[in-house]
C-alpha positions as CSV (number, residue, x, y, z in Angstrom):
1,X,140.3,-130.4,77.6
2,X,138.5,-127.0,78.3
3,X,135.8,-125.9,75.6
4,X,134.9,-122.3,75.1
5,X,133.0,-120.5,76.7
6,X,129.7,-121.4,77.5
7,X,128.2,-117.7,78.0
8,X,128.6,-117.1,74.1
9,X,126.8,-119.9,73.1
10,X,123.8,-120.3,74.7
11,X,120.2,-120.1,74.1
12,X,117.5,-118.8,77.2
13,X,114.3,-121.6,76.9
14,X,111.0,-120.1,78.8
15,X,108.1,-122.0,78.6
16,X,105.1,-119.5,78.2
17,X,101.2,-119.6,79.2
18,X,99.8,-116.0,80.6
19,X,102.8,-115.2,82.4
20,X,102.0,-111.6,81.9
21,X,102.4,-110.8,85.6
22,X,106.4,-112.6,85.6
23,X,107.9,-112.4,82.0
24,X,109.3,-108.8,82.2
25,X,111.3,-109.4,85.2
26,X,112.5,-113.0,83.5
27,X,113.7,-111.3,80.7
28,X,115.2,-108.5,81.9
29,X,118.3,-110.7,83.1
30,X,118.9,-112.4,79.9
31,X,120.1,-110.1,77.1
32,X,123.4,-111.4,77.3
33,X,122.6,-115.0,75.5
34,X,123.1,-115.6,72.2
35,X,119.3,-116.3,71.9
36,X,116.1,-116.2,74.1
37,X,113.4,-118.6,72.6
38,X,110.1,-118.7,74.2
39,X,107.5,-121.5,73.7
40,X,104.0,-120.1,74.0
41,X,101.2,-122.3,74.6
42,X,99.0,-119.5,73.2
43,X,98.8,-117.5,76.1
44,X,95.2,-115.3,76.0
45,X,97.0,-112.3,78.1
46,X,99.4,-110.0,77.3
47,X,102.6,-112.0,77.8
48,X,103.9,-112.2,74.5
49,X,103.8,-108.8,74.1
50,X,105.1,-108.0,76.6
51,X,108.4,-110.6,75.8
52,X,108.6,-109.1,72.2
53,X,108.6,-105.4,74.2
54,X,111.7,-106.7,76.7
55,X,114.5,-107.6,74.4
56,X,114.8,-109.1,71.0
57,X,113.8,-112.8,71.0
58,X,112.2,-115.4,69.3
59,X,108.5,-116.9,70.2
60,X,107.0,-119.9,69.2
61,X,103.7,-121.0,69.6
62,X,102.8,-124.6,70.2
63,X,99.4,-125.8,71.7
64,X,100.3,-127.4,75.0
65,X,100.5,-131.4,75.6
66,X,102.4,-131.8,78.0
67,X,106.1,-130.4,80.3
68,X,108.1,-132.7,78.9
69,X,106.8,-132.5,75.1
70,X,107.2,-128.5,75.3
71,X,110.8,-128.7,76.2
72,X,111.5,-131.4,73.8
73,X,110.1,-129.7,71.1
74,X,111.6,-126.5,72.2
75,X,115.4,-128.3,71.9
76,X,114.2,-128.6,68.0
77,X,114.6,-125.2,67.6
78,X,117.8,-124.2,69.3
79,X,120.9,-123.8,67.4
80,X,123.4,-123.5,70.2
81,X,125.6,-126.2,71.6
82,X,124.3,-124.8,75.7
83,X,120.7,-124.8,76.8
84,X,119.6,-122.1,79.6
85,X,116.0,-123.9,80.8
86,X,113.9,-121.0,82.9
87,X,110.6,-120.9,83.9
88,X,109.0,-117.3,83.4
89,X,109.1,-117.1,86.7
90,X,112.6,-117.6,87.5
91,X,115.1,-114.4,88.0
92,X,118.5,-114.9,87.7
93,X,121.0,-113.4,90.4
94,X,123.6,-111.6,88.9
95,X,126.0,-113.6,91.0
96,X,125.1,-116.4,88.8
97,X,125.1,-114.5,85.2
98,X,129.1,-113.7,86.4
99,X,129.4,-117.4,87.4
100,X,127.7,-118.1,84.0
101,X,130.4,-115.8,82.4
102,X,133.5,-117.7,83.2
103,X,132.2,-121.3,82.7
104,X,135.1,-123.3,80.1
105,X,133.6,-126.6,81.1
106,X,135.5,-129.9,80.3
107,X,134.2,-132.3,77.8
108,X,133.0,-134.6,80.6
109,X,130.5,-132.0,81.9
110,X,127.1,-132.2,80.4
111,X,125.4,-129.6,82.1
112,X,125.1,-127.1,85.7
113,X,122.5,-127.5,88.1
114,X,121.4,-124.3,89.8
115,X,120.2,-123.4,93.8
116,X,117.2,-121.6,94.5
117,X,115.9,-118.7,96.6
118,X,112.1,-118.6,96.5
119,X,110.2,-115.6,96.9
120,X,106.8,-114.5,97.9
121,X,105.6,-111.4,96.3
122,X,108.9,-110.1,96.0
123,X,110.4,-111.5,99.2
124,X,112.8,-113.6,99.1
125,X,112.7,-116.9,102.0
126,X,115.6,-118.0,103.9
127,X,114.4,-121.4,102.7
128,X,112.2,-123.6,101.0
129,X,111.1,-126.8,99.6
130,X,112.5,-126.2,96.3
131,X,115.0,-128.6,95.0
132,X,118.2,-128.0,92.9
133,X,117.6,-128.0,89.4
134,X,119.8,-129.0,86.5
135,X,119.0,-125.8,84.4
136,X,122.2,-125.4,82.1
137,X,123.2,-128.2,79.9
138,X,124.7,-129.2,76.3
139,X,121.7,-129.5,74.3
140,X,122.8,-132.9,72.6
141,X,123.3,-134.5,76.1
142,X,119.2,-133.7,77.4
143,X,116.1,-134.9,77.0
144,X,113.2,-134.5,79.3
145,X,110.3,-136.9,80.6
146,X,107.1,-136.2,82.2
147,X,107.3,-136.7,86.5
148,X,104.0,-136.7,88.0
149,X,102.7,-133.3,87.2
150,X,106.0,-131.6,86.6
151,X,108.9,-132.6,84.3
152,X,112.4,-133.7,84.6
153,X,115.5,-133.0,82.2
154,X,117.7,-136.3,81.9
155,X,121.6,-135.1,80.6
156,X,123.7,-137.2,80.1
157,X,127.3,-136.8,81.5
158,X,128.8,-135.3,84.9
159,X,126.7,-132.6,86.8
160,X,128.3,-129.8,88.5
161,X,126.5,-127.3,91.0
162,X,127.3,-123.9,90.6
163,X,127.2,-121.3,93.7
164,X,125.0,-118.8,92.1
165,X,121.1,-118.5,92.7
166,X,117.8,-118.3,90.9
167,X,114.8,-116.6,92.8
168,X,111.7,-118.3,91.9
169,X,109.5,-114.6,91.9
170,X,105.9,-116.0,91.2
171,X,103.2,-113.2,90.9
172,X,100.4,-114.7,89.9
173,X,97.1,-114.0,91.8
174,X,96.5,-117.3,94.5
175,X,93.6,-118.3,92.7
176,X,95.4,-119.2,89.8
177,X,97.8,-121.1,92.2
178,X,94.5,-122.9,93.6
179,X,93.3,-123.6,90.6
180,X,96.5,-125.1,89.3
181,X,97.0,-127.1,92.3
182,X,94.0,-129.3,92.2
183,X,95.4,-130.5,88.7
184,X,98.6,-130.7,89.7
185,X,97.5,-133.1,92.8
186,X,95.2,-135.3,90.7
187,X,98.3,-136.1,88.2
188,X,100.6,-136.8,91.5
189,X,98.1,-138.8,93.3
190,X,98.3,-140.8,89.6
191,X,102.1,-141.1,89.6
192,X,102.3,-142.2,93.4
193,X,99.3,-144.8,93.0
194,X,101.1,-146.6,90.0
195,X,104.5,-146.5,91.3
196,X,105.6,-149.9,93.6
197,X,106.7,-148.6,96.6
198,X,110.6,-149.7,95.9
199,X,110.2,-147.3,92.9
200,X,109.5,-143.6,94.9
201,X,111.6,-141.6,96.8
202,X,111.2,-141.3,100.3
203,X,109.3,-138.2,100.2
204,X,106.9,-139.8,97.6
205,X,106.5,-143.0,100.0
206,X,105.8,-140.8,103.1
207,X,102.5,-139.1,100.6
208,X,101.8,-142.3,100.1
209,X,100.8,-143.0,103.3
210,X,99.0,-139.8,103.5
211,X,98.1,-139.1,107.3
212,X,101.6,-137.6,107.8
213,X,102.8,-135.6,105.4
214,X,100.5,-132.5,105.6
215,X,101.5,-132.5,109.5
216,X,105.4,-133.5,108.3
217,X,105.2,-130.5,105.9
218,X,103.8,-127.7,108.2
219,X,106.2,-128.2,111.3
220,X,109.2,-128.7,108.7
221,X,108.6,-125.6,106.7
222,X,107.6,-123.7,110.0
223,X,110.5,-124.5,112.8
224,X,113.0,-127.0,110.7
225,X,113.2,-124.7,108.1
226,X,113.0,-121.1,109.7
227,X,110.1,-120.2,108.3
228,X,108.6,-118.3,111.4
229,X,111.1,-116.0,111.1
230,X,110.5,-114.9,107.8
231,X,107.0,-112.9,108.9
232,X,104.1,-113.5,106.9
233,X,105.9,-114.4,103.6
234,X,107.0,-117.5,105.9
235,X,103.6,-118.1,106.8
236,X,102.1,-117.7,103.1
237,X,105.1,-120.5,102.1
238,X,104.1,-122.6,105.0
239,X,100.4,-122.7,104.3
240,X,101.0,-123.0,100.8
241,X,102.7,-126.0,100.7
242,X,100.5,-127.5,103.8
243,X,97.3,-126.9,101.2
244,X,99.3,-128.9,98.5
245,X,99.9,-131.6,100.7
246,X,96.1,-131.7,102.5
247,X,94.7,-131.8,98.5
248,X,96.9,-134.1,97.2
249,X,95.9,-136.5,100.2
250,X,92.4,-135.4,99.6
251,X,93.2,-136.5,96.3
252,X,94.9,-140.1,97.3
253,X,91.5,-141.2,99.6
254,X,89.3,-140.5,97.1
255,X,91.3,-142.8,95.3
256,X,91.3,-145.5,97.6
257,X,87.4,-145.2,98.1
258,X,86.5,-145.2,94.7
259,X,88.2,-148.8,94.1
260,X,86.3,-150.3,97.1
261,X,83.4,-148.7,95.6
262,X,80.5,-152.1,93.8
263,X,80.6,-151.2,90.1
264,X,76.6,-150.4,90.7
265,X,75.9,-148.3,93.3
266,X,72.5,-149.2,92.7
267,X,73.1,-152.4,94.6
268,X,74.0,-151.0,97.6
269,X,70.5,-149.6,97.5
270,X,71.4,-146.2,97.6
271,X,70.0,-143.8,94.4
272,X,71.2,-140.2,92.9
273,X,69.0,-137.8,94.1
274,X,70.8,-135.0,92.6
């Protein structure tokens, strides 16, 4: 049995925190939902002004604990029967706002997962390392858990992939993206250390072992993925993700020294000189 349509009954989810240099463009491809909700985590910058200057919409504010807890909250306050969950730095292609248009899904599909086309300032990759995500979904079929340092949506019901695009459009400064990745990195190098080894993906046991994947991720990104040809927005990507890799191994050793290290230094008859 076919439903109605999805595009008049959905609400836009962005998660917020001093996205003042991406919201604008975020928003300016969603005035067709039914709602846009944004859930600030009291951003100091000028991003929810700058939301409340883009198109009618409704912010909440709610100190941040955690990916997962945002989200969850965030499905509190939607009305909706369909969920559209963004980043404030995703853009939507209009190829997928038409696709969007036309959905009269069955009862037995729960949600839509969505491709990516990732972007350096501006520039859009002929690749990436960035999965599929299930972004459109019945409200009453998700609920998300914390992964590591990110988040995951569990929906329950059949998945379908739909053709259309999302560019991930990222313009914050890099030293925000430095910043963030050393946290990022510690909360991975948490998940993969108290995981069993039957548990993690194959891309999480090959960090694990740490030596390789740095090396695994620069020649992939490079020549299995294109990358060279994509100038230096290729070689941004490519170094980008190398430097995630090299810190979250940095992050992995220190680990595994720290639990070989005698509970009292002082009896190894070294002192803290400062």
């Amino acid at each position: 049995m076919r439903n109605a349509h999805v595009f008049n009954d959905v609400t836009a989810m962005i998660l917020t925190f001093n996205e003042q240099p991406n919201i604008r463009r975020t928003l300016e491809k969603l005035a067709w939902p039914k709602e846009v909700l944004v859930i600030d985590s009291f951003s100091t910058d000028e991003t929810c002004e700058i939301a409340r200057s883009a198109l009618p919409l409704r912010i909440v504010q709610r100190p941040f604990t955690s990916f997962a807890d945002q989200c969850n909250f965030g499905l509190t306050q939607i009305s909706t029967s369909w969920v559209l969950s963004l980043d404030a730095d995703y853009v939507l292609s209009d190829e997928l706002i038409a696709e969007i248009q036309g959905l009269q899904p069955a009862d037995g599909v729960a949600g839509y997962r969505v491709r990516f086309r990732y972007c350096v300032n501006g520039t859009p990759l002929r690749a990436s390392l960035y999965p599929p995500r299930a972004v459109l979904y019945r409200k009453d079929r998700a609920r998300y858990e914390d992964d590591g340092h990110g988040h995951r949506v569990r929906i329950d019901g059949r998945i379908v992939e739909l053709r259309g695009t999302i560019f991930h459009n990222d313009r914050k400064p890099l030293s925000r993206w430095l910043t963030a990745q050393q946290k990022y990195a510690r909360m991975e190098a948490t998940k993969l250390l108290a995981a069993s080894a039957h548990d993690l993906k194959f891309a999480d046991r090959i960090r694990r072992k740490i030596i390789i994947a740095p090396a695994l991720v620069f020649f992939y990104t490079l020549l299995g993925r294109g990358l060279i040809l994509d100038g230096w927005a290729g070689w941004s990507y490519v170094f980008q993700r190398t430097l995630a890799e090299l810190i979250l191994s940095l992050h992995l050793i220190e680990a595994k020294l720290c639990r070989h290290l005698p509970s009292n230094s002082a009896s190894t008859g070294e002192r803290d000189h400062g």
